[in-house]
N, C-alpha and C positions, 0 to 999 in steps of 0.2 A: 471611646467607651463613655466620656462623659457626657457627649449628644444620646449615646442608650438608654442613660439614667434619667437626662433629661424627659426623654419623651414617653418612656416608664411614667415616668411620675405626673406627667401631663394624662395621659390615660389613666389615669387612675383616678383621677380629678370626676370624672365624668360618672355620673351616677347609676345605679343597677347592675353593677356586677354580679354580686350574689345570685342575680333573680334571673337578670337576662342572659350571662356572662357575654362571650361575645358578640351576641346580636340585640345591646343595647347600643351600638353604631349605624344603625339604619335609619334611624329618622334624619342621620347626617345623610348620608348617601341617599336617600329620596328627597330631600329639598334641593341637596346638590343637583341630581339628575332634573329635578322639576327647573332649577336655578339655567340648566343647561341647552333644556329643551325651550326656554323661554327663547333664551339669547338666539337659538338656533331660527325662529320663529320672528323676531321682532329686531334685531339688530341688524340693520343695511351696512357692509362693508363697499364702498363704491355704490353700485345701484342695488346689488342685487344684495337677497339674502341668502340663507342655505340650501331652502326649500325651494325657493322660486332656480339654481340652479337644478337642485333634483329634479325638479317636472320638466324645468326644459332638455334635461340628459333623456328622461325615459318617453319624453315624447321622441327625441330624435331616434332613439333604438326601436319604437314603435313604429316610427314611419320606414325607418330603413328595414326592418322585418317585413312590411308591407314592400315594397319593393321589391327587394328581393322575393318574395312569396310571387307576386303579378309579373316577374320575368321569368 
């Protein structure tokens, strides 16, 4: 109960309640998502990064569609 109050009152910190109530959290949740998409984008874990496996997944379901489609 005392982490509830805690975080109560942490939110309540943040300003535009009144006006926005609670869709004065989205400029959090869009830099987050912006913050997310960057990483997804620009951060090599080994060689690769997110994307560069994405393309090479829907290349290979593209070839093997072709494939299968020419047999």
């Amino acid at each position: 109960m005392l982490v509830s109050e805690r975080l109560k009152g942490l939110l309540r910190l943040v300003p535009g309640q009144r006006r926005f109530g609670f869709y004065r959290f989205l400029p959090f949740f869009f830099v987050l998502g912006g913050a997310m998409e960057w990483f997804m984008i620009n951060v090599r874990i080994g060689k690769e990064t997110f994307y560069d496996v994405y393309r090479r997944k829907q290349s290979e379901r593209q070839y093997k569609a072709r494939m299968e489609k020419g047999e």
